[in-house]
Steps between C-alpha positions, in 0.01 A plus 500: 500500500457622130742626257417765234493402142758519302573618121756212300754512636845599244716183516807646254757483643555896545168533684634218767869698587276774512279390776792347673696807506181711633547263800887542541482873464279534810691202694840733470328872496494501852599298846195316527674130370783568744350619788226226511756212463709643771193512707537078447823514664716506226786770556564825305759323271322117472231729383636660230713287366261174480225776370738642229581133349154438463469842295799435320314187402238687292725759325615209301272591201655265270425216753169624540455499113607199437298317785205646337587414146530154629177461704327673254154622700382700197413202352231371754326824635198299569762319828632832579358563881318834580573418851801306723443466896832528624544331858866566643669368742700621792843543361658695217320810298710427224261133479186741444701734306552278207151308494320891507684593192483212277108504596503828439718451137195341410272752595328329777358645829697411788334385819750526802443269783804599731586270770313587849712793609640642218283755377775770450712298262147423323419880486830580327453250244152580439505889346230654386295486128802259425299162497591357854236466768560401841309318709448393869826382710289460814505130613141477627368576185792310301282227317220708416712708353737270271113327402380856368833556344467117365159567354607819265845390435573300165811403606648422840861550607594287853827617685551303850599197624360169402166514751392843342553383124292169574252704639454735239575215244117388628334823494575588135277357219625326244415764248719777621895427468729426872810564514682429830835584630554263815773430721891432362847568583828562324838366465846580339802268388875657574792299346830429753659784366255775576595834520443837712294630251303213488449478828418844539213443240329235693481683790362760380243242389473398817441851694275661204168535613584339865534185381088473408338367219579224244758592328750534837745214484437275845768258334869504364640230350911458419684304266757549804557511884161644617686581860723729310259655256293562804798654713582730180102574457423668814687784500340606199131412619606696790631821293175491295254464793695808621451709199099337462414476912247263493226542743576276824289158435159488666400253801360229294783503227751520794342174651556322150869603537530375837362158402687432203815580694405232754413263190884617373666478838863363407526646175726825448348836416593812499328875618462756262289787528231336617544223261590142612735283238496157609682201327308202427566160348323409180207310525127535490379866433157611635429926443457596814786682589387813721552850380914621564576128519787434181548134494821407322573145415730293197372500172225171445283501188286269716499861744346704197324208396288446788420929472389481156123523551574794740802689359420853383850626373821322523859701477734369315904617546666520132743202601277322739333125397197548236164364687340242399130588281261682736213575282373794407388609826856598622659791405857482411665836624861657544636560833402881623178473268319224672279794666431663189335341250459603146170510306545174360491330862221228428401471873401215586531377133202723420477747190473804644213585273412205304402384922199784519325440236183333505455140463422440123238315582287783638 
């Protein structure tokens, strides 16, 4: 694999929103974006609405300014990367989205390694003359492909769980930047006195995008009764899921509902468009709640605590208990916005651009 040579690339600030709004015209010109993600399952509505936030992300030009005033990458062309493999994983475009266009801000070539399957989402991200080149989603040729991709690349984004970012972690040189995204879940904090519109914002939280990704909250804690928050919760969960109709969960995610409910056998939960709400006790927290599985439980600093090193966004009520320090890995959000990050979102902790350049000591 070989990549033509490129001229300097412009790094003010007008060239970058330039290239990134090349991209977004021909994401929204046509149906492509839509129709591919609701060939993943995702319904008309999940579709467009989890799509849309992700757009509405990058009309923000005064966020996009001021990230790039900040992280400066005028100042060290020489670690600007011609190239950036992208591998993706199996879950949200919206993930892919946002890593195309900030490599793309900085005039890089994008290398798309979809996730086996997925071609079709991969061909409507990838448009033509626009810098985005996609590769090979067939699984018998996956590793020869990501090591071709690997050996043109100067920069290597990982999205997946932990396995595939180890992996890749050990196939990229030192010299080239590696940015990984790996497996994390969400929460949100409700004080006793929540209120319907409130609650309606968390579910929606909940339903957007079925449920998938990082940024879905799998836990709810309340300065409060959880029973009662959970008994006032599902109705809304259920009216959302009805305007959003998430796909019906495949076999192996249905099996990981079925055996945490015979972990939680004796604890109270409720049915709500798909979703199960089940009250829990504080105590030891370990992220592995299954997809449409909302586990609400008392407020415990030792609860948020123990999900520090794995917390991607946190929702915070205006009147519910402040959390304890998380670092800067965890996203503080609002309730309603937890699935639509801003700009600013440092993912992971990670500039968004700062994180592609080269290492200085190239």
């Amino acid at each position: 694999m070989t990549l033509a040579a490129k001229a300097p690339v412009d790094l003010s600030v007008d060239a970058a929103k330039a290239r990134v709004h090349s991209l977004l015209g021909a994401w929204t010109c046509d149906d492509a974006l839509l129709n591919a993600t609701m060939a993943l399952g995702f319904s008309r509505e999940t579709a467009r609405v989890g799509l849309e936030a992700e757009l509405g992300a990058w009309r923000d030009t005064a966020a996009f300014e001021a990230i790039w005033a900040s992280e400066a990458p005028h100042t060290q062309a020489e670690r600007v990367p011609g190239a950036v493999l992208l591998v993706a994983a199996r879950t949200l475009p919206a993930s892919a989205m946002r890593q195309i266009l900030w490599a793309r801000a900085l005039g890089a070539d994008v290398l798309l390694k979809p996730a086996s399957g997925q071609r079709t989402i991969g061909a409507a991200l990838c448009r033509e003359g626009l810098g985005c080149v996609l590769l090979n989603d067939a699984p018998e040729v996956r590793e020869e492909t990501i090591a071709r991709g690997v050996a043109v690349a100067d920069a290597v984004i990982a999205l997946g769980n932990d396995e595939t970012v180890a992996a890749l972690r050990t196939q990229t040189p030192q010299h080239k930047a590696f940015i990984a995204y790996g497996h994390r879940i969400s929460a949100a904090i409700l004080d006793a006195g929540e209120n319907e519109r409130e609650l309606a914002a968390l579910a929606r939280d909940c339903v957007a995008w079925a449920h998938s990704g990082c940024l879905a909250p799998r836990l709810v804690l309340v300065a409060g009764d959880p029973a009662r928050l959970a008994s006032r919760l599902a109705p809304h969960v259920a009216a959302a899921a009805a305007q959003l109709t998430p796909p019906p969960l495949d076999e192996a995610h249905a099996r990981r509902i079925a055996t945490t409910m015979a972990v939680m056998r004796g604890f109270t939960r409720h049915e709500a468009g798909g979703f199960t709400l089940c009250v829990e006790p504080s105590g030891s927290v370990a992220p592995t709640y299954p997809r449409r599985w909302l586990a609400v439980r008392p407020y415990s600093e030792a609860d948020l605590i123990a999900l520090a090193g794995s917390l991607s966004t946190l929702a915070v009520a205006p009147d519910a208990p402040r959390p304890p320090p998380l670092g800067d890995a965890t996203r503080i959000a609002a309730l309603g916005a937890m699935q639509a990050p801003d700009l600013t979102w440092r993912q992971d902790g990670l500039q968004p651009i700062a994180s592609l350049l080269r290492p200085s000591a190239a």
